[in-house]
C-alpha positions in Angstrom: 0.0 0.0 0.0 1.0 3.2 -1.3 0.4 6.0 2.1 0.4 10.0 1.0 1.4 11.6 4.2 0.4 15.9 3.8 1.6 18.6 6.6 -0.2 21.1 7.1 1.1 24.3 9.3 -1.1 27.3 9.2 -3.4 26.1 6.7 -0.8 26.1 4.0 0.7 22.5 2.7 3.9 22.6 3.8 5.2 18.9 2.5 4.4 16.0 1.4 5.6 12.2 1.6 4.8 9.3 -0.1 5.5 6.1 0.5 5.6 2.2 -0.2 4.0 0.1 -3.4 0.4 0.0 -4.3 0.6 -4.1 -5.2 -2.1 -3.7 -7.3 -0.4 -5.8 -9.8 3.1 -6.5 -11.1 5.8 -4.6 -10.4 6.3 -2.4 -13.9 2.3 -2.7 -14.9 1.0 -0.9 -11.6 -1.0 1.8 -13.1 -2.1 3.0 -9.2 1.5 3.2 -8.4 2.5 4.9 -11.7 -0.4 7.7 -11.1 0.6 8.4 -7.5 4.1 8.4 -9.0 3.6 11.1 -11.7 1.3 13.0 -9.9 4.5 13.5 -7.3 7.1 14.0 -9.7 5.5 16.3 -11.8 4.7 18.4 -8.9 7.8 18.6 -7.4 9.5 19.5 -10.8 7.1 22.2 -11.0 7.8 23.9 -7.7 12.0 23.1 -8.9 11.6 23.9 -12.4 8.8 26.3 -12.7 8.9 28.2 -9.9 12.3 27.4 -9.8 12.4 27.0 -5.7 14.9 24.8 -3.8 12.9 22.7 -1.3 14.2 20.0 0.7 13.7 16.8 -1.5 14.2 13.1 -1.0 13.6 10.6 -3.9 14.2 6.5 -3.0 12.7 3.5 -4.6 9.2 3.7 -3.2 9.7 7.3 -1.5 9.5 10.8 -2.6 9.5 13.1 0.6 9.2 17.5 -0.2 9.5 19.7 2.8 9.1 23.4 1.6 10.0 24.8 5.2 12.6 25.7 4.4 11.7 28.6 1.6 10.5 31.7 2.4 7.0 32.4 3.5 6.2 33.7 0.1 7.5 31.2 -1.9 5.4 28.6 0.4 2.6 30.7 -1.0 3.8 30.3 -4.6 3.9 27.1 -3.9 0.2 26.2 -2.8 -1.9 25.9 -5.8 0.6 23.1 -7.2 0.4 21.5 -3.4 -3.6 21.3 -3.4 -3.7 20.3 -6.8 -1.6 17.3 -5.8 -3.8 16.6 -2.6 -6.8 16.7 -4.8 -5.5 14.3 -7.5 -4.1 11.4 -4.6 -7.5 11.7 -2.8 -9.0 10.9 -6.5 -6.7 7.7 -6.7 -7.8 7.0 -3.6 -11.9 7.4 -3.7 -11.1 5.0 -6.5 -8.2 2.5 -5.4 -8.7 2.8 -1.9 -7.2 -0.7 -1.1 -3.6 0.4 -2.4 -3.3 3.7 -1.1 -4.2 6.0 1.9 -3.9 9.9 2.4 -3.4 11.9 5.2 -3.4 15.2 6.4 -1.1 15.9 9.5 -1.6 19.5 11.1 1.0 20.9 12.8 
């Protein structure tokens, strides 16, 4: 199981982890793992390459961790719409492949 681990300070999405293997199938024809995958990737690069910040970024087989608390408040903020938009597209994934992945939101 794939678990999507958001933190939340001050109402602004501050990182985000994902980890482990959906098992849905085999290893290399996983769509659910592939989608969670993307989804990540693309937008991390998008906060590196686009908005061209320099968060804190781990990337291991079966991980991807992205800490932005280390930026500046504004470019947290710059930051946001790309965060939400990946919340909202792993909670799709899961309202539809609930058995191989789980979100959460962690407030601190």
């Amino acid at each position: 199981m794939v678990e999507v681990l958001f933190t939340r300070d001050s109402g602004k999405l501050v990182s985000f982890r994902a980890s482990g293997h959906a098992g849905s199938v085999d290893d290399g024809y996983d769509m659910v793992c592939s989608a969670i995958s993307a989804s990540s990737i693309m937008i991390a690069n998008g906060i590196t390459e686009v908005l061209n910040l320099k968060p804190s970024i781990t990337v291991e087989d079966g991980f991807l961790h992205m800490d932005l608390r280390g930026l500046a408040p504004e470019d947290i903020e710059k930051s946001q719409v790309l965060m939400e938009t990946l919340l909202l597209g792993v909670k799709s994934i899961e309202q539809n492949y609930g058995e191989y992945i789980k979100v959460k939101i962690k407030e601190v």
